[in-house]
N, C-alpha and C positions, 0 to 999 in steps of 0.2 A: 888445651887447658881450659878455656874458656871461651866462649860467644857472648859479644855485646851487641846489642839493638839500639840505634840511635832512632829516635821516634820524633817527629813532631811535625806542626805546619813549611808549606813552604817558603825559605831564608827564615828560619827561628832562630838560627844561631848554629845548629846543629855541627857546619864541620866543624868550624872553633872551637865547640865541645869536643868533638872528636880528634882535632890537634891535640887540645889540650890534656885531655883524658890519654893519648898514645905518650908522650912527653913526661906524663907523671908517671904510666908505668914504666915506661925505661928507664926515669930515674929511681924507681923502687926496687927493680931486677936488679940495676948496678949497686945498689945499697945493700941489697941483699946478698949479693953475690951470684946469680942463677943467669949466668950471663947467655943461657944457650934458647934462651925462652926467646918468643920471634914476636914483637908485634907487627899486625898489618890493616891497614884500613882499606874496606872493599865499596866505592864507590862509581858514581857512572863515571866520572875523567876518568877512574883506573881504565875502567873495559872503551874510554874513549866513544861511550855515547853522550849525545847531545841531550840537556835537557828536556828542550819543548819538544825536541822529535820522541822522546823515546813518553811522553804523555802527550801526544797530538790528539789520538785516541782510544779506546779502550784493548784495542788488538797490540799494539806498541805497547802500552803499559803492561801487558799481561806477557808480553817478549820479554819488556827490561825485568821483572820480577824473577820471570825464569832464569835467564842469563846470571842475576844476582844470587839467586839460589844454588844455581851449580858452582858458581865461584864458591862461595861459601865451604859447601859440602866437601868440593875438591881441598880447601886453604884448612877445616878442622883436623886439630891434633892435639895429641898431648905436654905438645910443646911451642903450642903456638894461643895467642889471645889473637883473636878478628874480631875488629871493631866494621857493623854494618852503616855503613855512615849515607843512609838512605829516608826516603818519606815514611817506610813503612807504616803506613795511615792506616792499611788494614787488618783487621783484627784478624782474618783466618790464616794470611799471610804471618805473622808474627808467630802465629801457631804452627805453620809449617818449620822457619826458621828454630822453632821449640825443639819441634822433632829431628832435626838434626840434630840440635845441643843432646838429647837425649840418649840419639842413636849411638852416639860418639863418647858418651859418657863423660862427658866435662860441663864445668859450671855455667850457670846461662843468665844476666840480669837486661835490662830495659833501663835507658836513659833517655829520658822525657826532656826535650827542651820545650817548656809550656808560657810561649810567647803570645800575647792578644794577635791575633790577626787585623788588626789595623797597622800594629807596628812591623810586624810582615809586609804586608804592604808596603809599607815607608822604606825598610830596607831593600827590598826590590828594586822600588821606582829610582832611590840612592845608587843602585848599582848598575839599571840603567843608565842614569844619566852619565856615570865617568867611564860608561864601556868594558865593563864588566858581563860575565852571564847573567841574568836573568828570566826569569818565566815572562811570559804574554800574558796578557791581562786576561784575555778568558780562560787560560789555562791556568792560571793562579787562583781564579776565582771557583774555578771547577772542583783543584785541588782541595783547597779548605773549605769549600761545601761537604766532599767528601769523605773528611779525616774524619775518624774515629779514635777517640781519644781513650788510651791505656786504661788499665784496672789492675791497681794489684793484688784482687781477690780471684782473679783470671791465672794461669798457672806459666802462661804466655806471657804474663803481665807482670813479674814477680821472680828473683825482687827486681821494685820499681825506684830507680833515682831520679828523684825531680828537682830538673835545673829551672832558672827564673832569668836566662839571659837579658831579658828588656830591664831588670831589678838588678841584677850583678855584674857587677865589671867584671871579665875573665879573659883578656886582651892575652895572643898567644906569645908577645916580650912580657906580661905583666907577670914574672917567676915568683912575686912577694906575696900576691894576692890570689893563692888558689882556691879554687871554690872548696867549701866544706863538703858538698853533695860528691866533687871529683873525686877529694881522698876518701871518702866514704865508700867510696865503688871502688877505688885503686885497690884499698885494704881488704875487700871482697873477695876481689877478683886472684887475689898474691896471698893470700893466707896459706897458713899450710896448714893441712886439714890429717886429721888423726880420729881416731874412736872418741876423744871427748869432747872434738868439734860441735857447736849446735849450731852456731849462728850464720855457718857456709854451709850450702845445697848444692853436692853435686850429681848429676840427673844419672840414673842409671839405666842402662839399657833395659827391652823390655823383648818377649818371646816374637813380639809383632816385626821388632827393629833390628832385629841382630842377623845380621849377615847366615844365612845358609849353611852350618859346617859342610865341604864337599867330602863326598865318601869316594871309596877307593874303584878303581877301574873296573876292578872283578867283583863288586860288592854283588851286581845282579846275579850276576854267574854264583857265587856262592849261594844267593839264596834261594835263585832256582834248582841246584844241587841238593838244598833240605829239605827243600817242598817235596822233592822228586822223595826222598828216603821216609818221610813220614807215608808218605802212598805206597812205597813199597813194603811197610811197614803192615800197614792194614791190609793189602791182597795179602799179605805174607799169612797174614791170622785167619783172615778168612778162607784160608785154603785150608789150615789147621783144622779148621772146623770140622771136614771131614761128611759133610754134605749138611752139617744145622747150620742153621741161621746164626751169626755174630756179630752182636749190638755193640760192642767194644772190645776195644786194645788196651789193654797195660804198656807205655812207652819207658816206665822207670817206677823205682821204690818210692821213691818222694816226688813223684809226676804224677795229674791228675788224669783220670783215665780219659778216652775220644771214646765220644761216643758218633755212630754214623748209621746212612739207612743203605745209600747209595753211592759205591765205588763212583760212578760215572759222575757224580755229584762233584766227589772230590777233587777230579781232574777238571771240572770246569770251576770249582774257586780256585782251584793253584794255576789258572791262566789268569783268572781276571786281579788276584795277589800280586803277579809277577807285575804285571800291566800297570796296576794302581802304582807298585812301587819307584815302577820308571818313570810316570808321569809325577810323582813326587805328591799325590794322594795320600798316603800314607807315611808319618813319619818313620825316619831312618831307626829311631829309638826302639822303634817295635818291632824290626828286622830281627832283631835278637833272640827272639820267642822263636822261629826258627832251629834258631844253632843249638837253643836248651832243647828243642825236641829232639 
């Protein structure tokens, strides 16, 4: 149903958004009554990697993104919301996670938690000191040198909810005080959407992203059998000829005529047709022109 992207520096607040944000939509599902809707939040404790290992360096980071990514693709549905509850700092990285929301054809938005990095910091060093996880200090430092901060004129980017965790209390017992930006994206995300929807985008698949229809066992086999009958078609006429020259076949009343120079000609395109269409050169659509001849 939908993909969320939680975005921001590192300790911004982000799963607290992401508790929080899961928690309002299941109290909206049960409100609503659509009790078969799933949420699930996909982060590194889920898949049980470590932090500073899985950013030690750039070959690990580019493992954990993977790994995240296939969770993802594997978790989309149409009856599931997946909340990405990760750094996602980079901008091409957000665009791939687009292209699944696309592939899949369900709605897709970005929640920003846009905390100064100083007070990152501070909530780090705080979660150090009581034995909590936390980043390494070059690793924290490297991180938010790095990040790349959302746009919602980007397609990736959009829409954009911007939370202000260091500015808003959103404690995950505080049920009185929910963020305005949370139900903002709750209501987004759980609208039910009809033809005179405007204000919900949901991404529709595209010629690039949609799964391959597979065609049938014998498809080759029939359309090497039409090739053959078009060629036998044309020796057929050219023997008619009766010893002149015959520049074309009439195949039907409302079929345009073949024109040819060289028999031999023809049996080396109906190999290299046959060939294109196995290796999937050619789309299946145009197999058809065949069976009308």
């Amino acid at each position: 149903m939908a993909l969320v992207v939680m975005c921001g520096q590192p300790c911004s607040g982000k799963s607290t958004a992401a508790i929080r944000l899961s928690e309002a939509l299941q109290s909206a599902c049960a409100t609503g009554g659509d009790q078969r809707l799933a949420i699930r939040i996909i982060d590194e404790s889920s898949l049980h990697l470590g932090r500073n290992q899985s950013y030690a360096d750039m070959v690990a980071e580019k493992n954990l993104r993977g790994v995240l990514r296939s969770q993802v693709d594997r978790s989309l549905s149409k009856d599931s919301i997946v909340i990405v509850d990760s750094l996602n700092n980079i901008k091409g990285y957000r665009y791939e996670l687009w292209c699944l929301a696309r592939a899949s054809g369900i709605r897709y938005c970005v929640v920003f938690c846009d905390t100064e990095v100083d007070q990152c910091g501070e909530w780090n060093n705080k979660r150090r000191e009581i034995g909590e996880v936390a980043y390494d200090t070059n690793i924290f430092e490297d991180l938010a040198r790095r990040f790349e901060r959302p746009d919602s004129r980007n397609r990736w980017d959009s829409p954009l909810f911007e939370l202000f965790p260091s500015r808003v209390q959103f404690c995950v017992d505080d049920s009185e005080r929910t963020s305005t930006v949370i139900e903002e994206a709750v209501s987004y995300l759980t609208k039910k959407v009809d033809s005179k929807t405007r204000d919900v985008k949901v991404l529709q698949p595209t010629i690039a992203t949609q799964t391959a229809v597979k065609t049938e066992a014998n498809t080759l086999y029939e359309m090497d059998k039409a090739t053959q009958e078009v060629i036998n078609a044309i020796v057929e006429a050219q023997s008619s000829g009766f010893g002149a020259t015959v520049n074309k076949v009439t195949i039907g009343p409302d079929l345009p005529s073949i024109s040819f120079s060289f028999c031999s000609f023809f049996l080396h395109l109906r190999f290299k047709f046959a060939l294109k269409c196995e290796l999937h050169l050619i789309p299946s659509s145009l197999w058809g022109i065949t069976e009308t001849i």
